[in-house]
C-alpha positions in Angstrom: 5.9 -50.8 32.2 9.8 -50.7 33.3 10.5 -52.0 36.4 13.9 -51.8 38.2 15.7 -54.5 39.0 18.0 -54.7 42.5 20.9 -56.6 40.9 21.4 -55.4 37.1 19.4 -54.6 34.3 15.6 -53.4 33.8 13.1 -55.6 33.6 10.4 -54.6 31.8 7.1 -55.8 32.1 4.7 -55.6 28.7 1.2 -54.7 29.8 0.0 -58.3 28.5 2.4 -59.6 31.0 1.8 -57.6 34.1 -2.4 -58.4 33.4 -0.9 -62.5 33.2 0.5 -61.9 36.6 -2.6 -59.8 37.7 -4.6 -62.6 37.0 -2.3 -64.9 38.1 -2.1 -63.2 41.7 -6.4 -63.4 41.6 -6.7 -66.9 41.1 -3.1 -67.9 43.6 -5.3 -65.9 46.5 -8.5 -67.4 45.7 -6.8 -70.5 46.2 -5.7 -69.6 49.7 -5.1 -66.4 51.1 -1.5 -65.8 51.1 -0.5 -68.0 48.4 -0.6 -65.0 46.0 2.2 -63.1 47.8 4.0 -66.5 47.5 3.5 -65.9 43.5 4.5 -62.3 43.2 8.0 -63.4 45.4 8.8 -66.2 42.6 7.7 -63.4 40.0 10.2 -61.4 41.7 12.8 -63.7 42.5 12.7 -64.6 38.2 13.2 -61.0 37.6 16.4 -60.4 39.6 17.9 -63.6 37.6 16.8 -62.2 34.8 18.2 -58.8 35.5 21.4 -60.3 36.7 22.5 -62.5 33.6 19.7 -61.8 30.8 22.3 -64.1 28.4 20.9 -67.1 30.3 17.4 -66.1 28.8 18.8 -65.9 24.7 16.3 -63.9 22.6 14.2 -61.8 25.4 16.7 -58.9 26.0 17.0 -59.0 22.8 13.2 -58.6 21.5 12.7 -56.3 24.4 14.9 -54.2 22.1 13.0 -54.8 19.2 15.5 -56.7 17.8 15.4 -60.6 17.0 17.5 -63.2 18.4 
């Protein structure tokens, strides 16, 4: 699934990925209520710094593309 980014590029989010931060997001809130959100912000706050300079990140742009670095 694509997702847009505020500051650049797409960031897409495979399916196997988006269940990871599913699941992720369970387990954070079973933890304490609340501490879930806190997970999905960091997820969040990754993807714009992704998005804004994906050459910091060598190789995932890249495959995203179906290319190899």
């Amino acid at each position: 699934m694509a997702e847009s980014s505020q500051t650049g590029l797409p960031v897409v989010i495979r399916s196997a990925a988006a269940a990871e931060i599913e699941s992720g997001y369970r387990w954070y809130e079973r933890e304490r209520f609340g501490l879930g959100e806190e997970f999905l912000e960091a997820v969040n706050r990754m993807k714009a710094v992704i998005a804004a300079d994906p050459d910091r990140f060598p190789g995932s742009h890249h495959a995203a593309r179906g290319q190899r670095a």
